[in-house]
Residue, then its C-alpha position, 0 to 999 in steps of 0.5 A: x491520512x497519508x502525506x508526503x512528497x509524490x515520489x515517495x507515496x508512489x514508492x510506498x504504493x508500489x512497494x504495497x503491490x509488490x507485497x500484495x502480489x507476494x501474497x497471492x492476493x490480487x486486487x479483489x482479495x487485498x481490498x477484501x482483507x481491509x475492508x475497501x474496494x478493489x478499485x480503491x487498492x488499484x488508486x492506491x497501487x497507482x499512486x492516485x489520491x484515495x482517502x485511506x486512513x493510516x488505519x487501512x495501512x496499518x492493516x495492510x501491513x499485517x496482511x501482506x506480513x510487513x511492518x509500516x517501518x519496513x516498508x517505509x524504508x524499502x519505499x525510500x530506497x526506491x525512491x532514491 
């Protein structure tokens, strides 16, 4: 799971929506490709708390064509 300081999980959330939103995809389709609801994904996007495995993350990452490295250092320049 997922921890750190709030503002730099919500960055990673946003950076997340930005990515899925560059593929096309909305919520529906992004839950769909790793397995959770489109509810889930909007909690995620919104930096609320979900039970979202570094698994999902990492499936995440390979859908919307981005490294967890990438978007950890793009979150971070964000929050910043």
């Amino acid at each position: 799971m997922l921890t750190g300081s709030t503002l730099a999980r919500r960055a990673l959330d946003w950076e997340l929506k930005k990515l899925r939103e560059a593929k096309g995809l909305n919520q529906s389709q992004g839950g769909r490709v790793i397995g959770v609801s489109p509810q889930t994904i909007g909690r995620m996007e919104d930096g609320l708390p979900t039970k979202v495995s570094d698994l999902y993350m990492n499936a995440m990452c390979d859908a919307y064509c981005a490294g967890q490295s990438d978007i950890a250092t793009r979150s971070q320049r964000s929050a910043a």
